[in-house]
PDB file of N, H, CA, C and O in Angstrom:
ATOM      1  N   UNK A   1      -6.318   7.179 -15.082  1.00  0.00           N
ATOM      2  CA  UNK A   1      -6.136   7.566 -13.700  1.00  0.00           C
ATOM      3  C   UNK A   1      -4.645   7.784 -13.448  1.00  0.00           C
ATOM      4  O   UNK A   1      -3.765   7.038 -13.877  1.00  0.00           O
ATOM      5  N   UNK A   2      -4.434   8.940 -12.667  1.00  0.00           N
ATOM      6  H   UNK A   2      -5.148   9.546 -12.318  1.00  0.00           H
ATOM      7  CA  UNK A   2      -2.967   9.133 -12.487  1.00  0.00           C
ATOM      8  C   UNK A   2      -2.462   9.066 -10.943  1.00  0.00           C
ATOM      9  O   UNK A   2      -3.100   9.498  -9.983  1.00  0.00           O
ATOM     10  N   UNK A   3      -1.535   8.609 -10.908  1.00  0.00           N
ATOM     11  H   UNK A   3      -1.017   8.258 -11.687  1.00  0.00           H
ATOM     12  CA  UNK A   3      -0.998   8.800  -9.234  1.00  0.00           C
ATOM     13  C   UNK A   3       0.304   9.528  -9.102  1.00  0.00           C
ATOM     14  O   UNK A   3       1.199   9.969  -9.824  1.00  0.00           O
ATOM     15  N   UNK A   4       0.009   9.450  -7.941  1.00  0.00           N
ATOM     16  H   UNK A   4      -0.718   9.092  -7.355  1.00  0.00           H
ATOM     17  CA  UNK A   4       1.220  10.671  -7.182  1.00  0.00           C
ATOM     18  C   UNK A   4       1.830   9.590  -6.214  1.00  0.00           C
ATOM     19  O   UNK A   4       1.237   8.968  -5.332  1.00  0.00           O
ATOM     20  N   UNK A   5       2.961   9.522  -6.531  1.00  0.00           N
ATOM     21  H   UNK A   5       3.442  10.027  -7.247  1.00  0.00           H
ATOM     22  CA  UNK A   5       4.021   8.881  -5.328  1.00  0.00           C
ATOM     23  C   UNK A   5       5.204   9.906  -4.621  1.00  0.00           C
ATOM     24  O   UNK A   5       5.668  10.606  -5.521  1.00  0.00           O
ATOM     25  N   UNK A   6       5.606  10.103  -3.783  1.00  0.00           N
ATOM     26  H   UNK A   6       5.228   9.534  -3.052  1.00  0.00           H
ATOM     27  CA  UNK A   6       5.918  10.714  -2.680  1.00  0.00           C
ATOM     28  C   UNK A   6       6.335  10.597  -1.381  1.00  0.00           C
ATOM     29  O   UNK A   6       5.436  10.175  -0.654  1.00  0.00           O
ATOM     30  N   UNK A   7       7.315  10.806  -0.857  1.00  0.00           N
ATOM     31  H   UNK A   7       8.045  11.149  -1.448  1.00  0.00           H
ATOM     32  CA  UNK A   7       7.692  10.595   0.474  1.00  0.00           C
ATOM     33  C   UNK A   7       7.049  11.178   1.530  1.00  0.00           C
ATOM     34  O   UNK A   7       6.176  12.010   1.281  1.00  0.00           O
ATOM     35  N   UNK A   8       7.319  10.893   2.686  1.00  0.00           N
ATOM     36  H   UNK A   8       8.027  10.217   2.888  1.00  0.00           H
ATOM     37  CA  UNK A   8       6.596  11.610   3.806  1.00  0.00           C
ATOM     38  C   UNK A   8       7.781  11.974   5.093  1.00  0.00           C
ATOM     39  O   UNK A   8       8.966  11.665   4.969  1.00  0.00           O
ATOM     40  N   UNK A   9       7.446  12.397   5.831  1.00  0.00           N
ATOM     41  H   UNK A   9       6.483  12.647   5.931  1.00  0.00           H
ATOM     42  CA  UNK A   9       8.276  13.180   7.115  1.00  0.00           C
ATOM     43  C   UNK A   9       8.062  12.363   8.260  1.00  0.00           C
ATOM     44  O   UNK A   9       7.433  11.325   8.049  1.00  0.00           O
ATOM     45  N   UNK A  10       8.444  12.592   9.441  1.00  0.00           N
ATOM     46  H   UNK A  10       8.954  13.434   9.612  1.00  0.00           H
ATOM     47  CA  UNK A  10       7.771  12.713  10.299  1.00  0.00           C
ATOM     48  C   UNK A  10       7.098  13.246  11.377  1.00  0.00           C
ATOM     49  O   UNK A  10       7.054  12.755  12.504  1.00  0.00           O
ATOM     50  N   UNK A  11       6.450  14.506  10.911  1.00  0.00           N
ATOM     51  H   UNK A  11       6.486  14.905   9.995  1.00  0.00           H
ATOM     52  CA  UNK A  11       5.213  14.742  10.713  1.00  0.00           C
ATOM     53  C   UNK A  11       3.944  14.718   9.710  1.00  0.00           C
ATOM     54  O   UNK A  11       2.948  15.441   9.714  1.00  0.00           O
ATOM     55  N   UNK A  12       4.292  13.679   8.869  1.00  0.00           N
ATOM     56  H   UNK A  12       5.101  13.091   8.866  1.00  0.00           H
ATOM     57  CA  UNK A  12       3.547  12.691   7.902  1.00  0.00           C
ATOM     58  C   UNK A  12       3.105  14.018   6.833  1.00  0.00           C
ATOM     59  O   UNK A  12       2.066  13.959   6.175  1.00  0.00           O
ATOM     60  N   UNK A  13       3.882  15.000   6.778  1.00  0.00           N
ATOM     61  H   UNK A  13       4.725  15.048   7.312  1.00  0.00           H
ATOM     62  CA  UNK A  13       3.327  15.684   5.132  1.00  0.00           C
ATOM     63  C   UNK A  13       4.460  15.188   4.015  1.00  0.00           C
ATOM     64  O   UNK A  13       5.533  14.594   4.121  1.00  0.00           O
ATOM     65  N   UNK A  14       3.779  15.664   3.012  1.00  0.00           N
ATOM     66  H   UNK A  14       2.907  16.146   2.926  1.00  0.00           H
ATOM     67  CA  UNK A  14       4.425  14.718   1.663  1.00  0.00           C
ATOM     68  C   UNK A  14       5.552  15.298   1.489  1.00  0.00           C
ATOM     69  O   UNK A  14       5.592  16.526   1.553  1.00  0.00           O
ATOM     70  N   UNK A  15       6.549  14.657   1.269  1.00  0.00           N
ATOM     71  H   UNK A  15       6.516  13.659   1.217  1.00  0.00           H
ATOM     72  CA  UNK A  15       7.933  15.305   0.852  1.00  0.00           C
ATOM     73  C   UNK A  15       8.572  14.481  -0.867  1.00  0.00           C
ATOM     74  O   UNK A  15       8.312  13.418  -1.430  1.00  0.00           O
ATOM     75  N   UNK A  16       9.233  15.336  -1.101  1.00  0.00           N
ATOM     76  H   UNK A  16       9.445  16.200  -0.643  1.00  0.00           H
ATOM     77  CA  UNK A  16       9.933  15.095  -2.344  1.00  0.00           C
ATOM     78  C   UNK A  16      10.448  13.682  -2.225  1.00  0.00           C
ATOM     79  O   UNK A  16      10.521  13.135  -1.124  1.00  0.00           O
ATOM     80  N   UNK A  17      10.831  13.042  -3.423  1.00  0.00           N
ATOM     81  H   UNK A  17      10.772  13.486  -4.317  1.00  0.00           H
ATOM     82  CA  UNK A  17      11.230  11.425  -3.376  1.00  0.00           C
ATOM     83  C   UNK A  17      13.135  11.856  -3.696  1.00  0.00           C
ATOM     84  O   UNK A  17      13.603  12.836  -4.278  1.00  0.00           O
ATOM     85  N   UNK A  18      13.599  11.090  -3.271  1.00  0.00           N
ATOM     86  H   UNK A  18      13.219  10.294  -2.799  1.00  0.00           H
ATOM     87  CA  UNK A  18      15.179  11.239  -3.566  1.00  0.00           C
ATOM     88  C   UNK A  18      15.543  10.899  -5.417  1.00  0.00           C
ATOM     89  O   UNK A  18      14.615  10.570  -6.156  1.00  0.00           O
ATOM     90  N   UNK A  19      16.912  11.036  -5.924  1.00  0.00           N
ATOM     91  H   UNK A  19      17.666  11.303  -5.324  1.00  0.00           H
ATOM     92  CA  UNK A  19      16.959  11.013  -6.833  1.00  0.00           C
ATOM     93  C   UNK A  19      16.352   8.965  -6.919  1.00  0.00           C
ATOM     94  O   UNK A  19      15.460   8.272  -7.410  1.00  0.00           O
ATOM     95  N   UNK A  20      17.488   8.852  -6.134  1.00  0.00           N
ATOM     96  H   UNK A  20      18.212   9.415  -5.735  1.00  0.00           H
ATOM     97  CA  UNK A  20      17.355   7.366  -5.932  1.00  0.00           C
ATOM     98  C   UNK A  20      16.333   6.648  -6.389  1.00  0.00           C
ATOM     99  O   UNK A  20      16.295   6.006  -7.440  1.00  0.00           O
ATOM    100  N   UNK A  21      15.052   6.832  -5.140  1.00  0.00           N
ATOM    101  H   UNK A  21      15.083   7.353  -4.287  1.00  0.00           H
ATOM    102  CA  UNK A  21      13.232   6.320  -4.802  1.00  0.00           C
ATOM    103  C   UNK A  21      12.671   6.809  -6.333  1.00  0.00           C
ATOM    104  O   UNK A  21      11.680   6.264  -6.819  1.00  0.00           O
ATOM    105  N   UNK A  22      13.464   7.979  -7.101  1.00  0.00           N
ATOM    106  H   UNK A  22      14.269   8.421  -6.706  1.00  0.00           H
ATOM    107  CA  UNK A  22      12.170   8.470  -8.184  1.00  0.00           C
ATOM    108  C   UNK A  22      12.587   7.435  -8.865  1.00  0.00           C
ATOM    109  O   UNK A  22      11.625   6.759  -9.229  1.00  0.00           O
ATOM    110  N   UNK A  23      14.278   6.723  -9.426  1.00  0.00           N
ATOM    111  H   UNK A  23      15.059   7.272  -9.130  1.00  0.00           H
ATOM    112  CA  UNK A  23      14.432   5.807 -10.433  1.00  0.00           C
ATOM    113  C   UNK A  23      14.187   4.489 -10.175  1.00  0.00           C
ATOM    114  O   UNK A  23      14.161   3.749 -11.158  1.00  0.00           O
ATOM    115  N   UNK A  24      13.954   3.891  -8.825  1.00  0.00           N
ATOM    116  H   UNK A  24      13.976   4.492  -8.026  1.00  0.00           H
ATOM    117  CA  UNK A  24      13.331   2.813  -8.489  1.00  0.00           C
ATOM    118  C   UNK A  24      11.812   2.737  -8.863  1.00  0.00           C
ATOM    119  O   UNK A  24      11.407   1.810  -9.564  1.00  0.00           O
ATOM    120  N   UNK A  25      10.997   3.682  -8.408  1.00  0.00           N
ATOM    121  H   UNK A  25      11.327   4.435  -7.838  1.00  0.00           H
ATOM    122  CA  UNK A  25       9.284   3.663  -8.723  1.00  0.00           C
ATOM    123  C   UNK A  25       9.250   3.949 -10.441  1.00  0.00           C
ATOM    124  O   UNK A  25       8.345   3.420 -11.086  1.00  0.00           O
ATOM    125  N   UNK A  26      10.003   4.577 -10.955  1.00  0.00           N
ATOM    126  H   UNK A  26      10.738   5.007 -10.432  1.00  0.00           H
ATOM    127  CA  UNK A  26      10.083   5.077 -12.554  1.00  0.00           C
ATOM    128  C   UNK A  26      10.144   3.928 -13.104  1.00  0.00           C
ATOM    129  O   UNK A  26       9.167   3.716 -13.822  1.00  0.00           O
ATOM    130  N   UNK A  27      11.079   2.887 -13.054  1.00  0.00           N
ATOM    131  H   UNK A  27      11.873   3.059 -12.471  1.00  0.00           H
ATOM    132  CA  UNK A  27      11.039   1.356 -12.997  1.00  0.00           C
ATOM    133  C   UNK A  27      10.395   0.511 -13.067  1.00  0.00           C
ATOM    134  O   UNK A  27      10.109  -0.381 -13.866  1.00  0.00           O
ATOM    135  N   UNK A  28       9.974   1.077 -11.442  1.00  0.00           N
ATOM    136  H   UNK A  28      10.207   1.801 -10.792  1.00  0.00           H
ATOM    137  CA  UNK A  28       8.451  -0.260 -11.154  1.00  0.00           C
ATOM    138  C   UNK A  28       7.610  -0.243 -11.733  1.00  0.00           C
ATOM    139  O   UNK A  28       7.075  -1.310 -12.036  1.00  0.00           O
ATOM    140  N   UNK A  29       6.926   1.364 -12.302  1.00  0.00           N
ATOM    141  H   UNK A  29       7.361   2.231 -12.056  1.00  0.00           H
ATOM    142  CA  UNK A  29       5.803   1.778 -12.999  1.00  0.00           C
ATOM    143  C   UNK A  29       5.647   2.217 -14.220  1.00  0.00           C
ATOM    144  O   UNK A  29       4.801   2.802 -14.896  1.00  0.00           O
ATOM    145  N   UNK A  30       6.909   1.681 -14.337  1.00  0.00           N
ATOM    146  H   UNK A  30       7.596   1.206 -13.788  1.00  0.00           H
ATOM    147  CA  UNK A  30       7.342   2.020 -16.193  1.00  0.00           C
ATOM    148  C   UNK A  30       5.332   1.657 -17.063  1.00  0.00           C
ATOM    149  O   UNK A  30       4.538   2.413 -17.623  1.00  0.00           O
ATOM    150  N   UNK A  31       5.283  -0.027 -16.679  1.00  0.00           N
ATOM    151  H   UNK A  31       5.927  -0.641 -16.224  1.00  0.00           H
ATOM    152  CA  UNK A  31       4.146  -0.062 -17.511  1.00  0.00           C
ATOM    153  C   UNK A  31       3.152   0.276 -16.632  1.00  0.00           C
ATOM    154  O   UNK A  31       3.269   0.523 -15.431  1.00  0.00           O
ATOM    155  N   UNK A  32       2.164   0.271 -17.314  1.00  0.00           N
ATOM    156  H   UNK A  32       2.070   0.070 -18.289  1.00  0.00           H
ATOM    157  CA  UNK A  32       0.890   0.022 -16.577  1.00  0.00           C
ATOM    158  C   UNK A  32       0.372  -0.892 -15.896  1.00  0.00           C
ATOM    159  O   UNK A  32       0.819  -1.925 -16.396  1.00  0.00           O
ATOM    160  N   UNK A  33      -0.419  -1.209 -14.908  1.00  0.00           N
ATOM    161  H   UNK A  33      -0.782  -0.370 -14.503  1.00  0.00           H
ATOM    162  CA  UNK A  33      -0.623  -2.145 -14.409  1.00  0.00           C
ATOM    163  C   UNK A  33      -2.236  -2.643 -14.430  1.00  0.00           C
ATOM    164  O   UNK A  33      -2.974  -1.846 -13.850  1.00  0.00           O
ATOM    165  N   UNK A  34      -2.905  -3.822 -14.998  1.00  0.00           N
ATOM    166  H   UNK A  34      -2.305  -4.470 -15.468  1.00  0.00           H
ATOM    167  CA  UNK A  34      -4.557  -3.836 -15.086  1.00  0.00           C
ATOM    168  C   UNK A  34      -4.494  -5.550 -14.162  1.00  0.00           C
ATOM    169  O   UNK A  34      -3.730  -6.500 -13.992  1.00  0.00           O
ATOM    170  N   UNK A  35      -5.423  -5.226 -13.905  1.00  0.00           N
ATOM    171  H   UNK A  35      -6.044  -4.454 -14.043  1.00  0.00           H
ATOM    172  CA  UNK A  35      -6.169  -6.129 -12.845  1.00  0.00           C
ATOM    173  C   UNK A  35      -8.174  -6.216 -13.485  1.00  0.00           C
ATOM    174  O   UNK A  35      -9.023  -5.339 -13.645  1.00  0.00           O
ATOM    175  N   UNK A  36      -8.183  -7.611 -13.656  1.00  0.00           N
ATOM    176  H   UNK A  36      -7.493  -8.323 -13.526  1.00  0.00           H
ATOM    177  CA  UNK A  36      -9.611  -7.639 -13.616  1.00  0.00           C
ATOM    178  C   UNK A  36     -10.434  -7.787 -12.707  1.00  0.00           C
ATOM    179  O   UNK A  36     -10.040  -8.107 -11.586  1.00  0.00           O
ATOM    180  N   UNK A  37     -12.051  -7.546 -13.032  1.00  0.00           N
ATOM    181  H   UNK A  37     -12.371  -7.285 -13.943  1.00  0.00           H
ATOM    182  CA  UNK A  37     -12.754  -7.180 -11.689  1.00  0.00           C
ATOM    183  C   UNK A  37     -12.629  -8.896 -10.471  1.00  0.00           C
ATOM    184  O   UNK A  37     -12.808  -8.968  -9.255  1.00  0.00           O
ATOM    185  N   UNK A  38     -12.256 -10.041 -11.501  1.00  0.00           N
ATOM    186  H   UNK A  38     -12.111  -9.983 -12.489  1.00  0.00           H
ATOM    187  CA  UNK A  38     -12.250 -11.093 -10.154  1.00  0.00           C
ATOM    188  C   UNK A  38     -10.782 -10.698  -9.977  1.00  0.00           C
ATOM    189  O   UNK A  38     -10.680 -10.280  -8.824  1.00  0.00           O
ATOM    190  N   UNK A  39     -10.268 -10.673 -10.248  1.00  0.00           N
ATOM    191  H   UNK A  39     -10.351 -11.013 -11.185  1.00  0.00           H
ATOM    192  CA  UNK A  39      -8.579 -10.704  -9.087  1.00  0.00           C
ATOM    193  C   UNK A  39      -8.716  -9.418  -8.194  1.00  0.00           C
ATOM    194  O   UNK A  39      -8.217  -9.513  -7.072  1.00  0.00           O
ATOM    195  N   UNK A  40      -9.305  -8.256  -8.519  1.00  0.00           N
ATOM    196  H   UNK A  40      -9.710  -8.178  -9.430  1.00  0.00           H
ATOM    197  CA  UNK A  40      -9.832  -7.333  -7.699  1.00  0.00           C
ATOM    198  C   UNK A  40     -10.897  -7.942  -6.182  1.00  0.00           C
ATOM    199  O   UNK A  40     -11.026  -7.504  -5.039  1.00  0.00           O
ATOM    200  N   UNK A  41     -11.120  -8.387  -6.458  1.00  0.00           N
ATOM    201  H   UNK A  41     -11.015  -8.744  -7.386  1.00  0.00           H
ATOM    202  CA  UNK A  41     -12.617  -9.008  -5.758  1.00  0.00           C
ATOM    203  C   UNK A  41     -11.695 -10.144  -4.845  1.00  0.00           C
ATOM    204  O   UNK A  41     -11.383  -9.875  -3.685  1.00  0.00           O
ATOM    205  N   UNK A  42     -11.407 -11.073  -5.311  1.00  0.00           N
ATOM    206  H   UNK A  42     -11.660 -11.291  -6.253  1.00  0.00           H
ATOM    207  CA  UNK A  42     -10.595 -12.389  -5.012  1.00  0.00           C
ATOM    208  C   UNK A  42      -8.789 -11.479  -4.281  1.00  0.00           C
ATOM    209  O   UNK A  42      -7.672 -11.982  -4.400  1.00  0.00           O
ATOM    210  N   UNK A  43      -9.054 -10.352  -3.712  1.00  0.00           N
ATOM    211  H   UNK A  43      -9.962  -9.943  -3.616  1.00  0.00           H
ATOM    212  CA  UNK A  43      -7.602  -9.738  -2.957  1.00  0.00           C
ATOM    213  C   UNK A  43      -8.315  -9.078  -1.998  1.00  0.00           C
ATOM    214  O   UNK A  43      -7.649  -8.667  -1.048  1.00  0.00           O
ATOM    215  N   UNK A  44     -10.267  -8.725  -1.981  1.00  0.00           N
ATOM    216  H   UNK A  44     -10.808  -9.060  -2.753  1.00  0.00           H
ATOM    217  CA  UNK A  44     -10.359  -8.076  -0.860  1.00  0.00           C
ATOM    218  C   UNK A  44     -10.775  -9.200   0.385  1.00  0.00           C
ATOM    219  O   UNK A  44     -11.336 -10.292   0.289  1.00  0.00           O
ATOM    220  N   UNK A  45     -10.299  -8.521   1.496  1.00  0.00           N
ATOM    221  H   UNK A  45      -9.843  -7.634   1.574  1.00  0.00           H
ATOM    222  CA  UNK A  45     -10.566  -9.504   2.702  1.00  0.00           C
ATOM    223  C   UNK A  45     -10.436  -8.669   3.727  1.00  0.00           C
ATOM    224  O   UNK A  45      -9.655  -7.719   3.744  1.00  0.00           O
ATOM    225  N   UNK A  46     -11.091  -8.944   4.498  1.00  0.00           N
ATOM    226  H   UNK A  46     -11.726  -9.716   4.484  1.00  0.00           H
ATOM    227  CA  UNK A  46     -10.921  -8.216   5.976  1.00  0.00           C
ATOM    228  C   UNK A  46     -10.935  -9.451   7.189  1.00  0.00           C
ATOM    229  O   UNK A  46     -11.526 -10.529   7.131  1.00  0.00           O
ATOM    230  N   UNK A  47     -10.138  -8.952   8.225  1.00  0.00           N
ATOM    231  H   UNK A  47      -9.658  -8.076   8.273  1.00  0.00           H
ATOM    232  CA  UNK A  47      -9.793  -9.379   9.285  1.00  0.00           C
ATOM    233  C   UNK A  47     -10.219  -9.003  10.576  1.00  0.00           C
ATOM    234  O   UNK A  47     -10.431  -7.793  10.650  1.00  0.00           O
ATOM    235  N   UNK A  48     -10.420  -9.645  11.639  1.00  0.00           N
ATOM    236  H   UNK A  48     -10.248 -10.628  11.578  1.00  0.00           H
ATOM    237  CA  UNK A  48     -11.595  -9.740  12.559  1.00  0.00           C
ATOM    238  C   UNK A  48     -10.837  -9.969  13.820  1.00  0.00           C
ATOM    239  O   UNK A  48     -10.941 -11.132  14.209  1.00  0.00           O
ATOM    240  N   UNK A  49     -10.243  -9.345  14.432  1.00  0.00           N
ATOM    241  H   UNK A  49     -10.158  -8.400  14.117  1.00  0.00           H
ATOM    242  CA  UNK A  49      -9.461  -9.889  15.686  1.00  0.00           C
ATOM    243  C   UNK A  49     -10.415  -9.673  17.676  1.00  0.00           C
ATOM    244  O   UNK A  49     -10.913  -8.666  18.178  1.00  0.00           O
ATOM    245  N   UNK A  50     -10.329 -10.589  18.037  1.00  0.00           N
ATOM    246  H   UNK A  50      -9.924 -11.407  17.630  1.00  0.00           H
ATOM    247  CA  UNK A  50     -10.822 -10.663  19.237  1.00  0.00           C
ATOM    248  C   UNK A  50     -10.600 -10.880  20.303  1.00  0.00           C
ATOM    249  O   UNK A  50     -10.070 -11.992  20.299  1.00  0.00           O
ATOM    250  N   UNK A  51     -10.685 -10.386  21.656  1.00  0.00           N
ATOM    251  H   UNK A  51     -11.115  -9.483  21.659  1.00  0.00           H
ATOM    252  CA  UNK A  51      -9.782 -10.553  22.706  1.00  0.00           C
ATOM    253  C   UNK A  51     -10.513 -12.057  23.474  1.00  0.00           C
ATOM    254  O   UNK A  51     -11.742 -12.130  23.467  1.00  0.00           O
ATOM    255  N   UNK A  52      -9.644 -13.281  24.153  1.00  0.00           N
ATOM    256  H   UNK A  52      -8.646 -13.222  24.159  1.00  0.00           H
ATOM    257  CA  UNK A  52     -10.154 -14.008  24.375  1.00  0.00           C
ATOM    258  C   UNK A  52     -10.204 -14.198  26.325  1.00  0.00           C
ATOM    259  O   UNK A  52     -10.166 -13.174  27.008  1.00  0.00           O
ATOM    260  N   UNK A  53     -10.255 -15.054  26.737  1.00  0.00           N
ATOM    261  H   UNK A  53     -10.285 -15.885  26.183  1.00  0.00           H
ATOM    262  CA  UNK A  53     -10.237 -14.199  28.176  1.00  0.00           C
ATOM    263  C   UNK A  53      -8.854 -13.925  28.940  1.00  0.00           C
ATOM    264  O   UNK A  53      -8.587 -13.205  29.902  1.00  0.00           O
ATOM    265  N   UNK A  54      -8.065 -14.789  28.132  1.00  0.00           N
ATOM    266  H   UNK A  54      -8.282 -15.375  27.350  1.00  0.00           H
ATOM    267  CA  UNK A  54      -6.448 -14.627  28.794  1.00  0.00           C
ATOM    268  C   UNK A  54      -6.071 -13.388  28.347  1.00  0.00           C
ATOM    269  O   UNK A  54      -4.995 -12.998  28.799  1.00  0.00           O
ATOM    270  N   UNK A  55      -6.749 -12.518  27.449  1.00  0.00           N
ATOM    271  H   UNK A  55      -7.624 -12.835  27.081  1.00  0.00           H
ATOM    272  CA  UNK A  55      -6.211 -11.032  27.051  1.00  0.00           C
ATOM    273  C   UNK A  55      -5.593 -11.408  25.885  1.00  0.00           C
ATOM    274  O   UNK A  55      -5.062 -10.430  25.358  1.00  0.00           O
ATOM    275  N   UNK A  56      -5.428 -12.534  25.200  1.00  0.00           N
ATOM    276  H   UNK A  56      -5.859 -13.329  25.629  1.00  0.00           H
ATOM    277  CA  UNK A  56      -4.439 -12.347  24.285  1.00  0.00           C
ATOM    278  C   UNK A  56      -5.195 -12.561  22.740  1.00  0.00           C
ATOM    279  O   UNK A  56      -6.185 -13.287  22.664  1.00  0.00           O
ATOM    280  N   UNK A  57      -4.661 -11.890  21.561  1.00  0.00           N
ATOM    281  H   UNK A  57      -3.856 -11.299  21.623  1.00  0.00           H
ATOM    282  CA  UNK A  57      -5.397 -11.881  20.289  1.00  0.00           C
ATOM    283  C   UNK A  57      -5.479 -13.297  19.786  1.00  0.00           C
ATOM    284  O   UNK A  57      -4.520 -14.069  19.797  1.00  0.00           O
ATOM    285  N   UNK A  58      -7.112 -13.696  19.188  1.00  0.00           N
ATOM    286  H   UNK A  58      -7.891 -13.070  19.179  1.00  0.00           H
ATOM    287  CA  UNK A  58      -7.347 -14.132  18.532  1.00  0.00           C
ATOM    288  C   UNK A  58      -7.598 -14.351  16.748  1.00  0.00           C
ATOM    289  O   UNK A  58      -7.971 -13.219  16.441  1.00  0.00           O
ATOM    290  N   UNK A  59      -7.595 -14.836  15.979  1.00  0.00           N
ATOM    291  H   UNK A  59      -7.292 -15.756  16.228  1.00  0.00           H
ATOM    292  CA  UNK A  59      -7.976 -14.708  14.842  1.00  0.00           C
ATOM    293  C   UNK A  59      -9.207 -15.180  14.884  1.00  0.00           C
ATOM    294  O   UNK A  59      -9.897 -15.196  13.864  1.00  0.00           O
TER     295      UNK A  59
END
């Protein structure tokens, strides 16, 4: 699987990465990165927020 990294605007289309951002991510992603299916599994979570009667967020 391959990815595309890329900057954005603001008007959020993709723009070129600076010389800079390409040798920082070139870096980061030098290796590969693997994850098995529990550490995959064991990172998803979702969050549930609710208004309580004072208006203010709950967890």
């Amino acid at each position: 699987m391959r990815s595309i990294i890329c900057g954005s605007n603001d008007e959020g289309e993709m723009i070129s990465l600076t010389d800079e951002q390409i040798k920082k991510y070139a870096e980061r992603f030098k290796e590969p990165e693997y994850y098995t299916a529990e550490e995959v599994e064991n990172a998803i979570f979702i969050e549930v927020y609710t208004r309580d009667d004072e208006d203010e967020m709950e967890v």
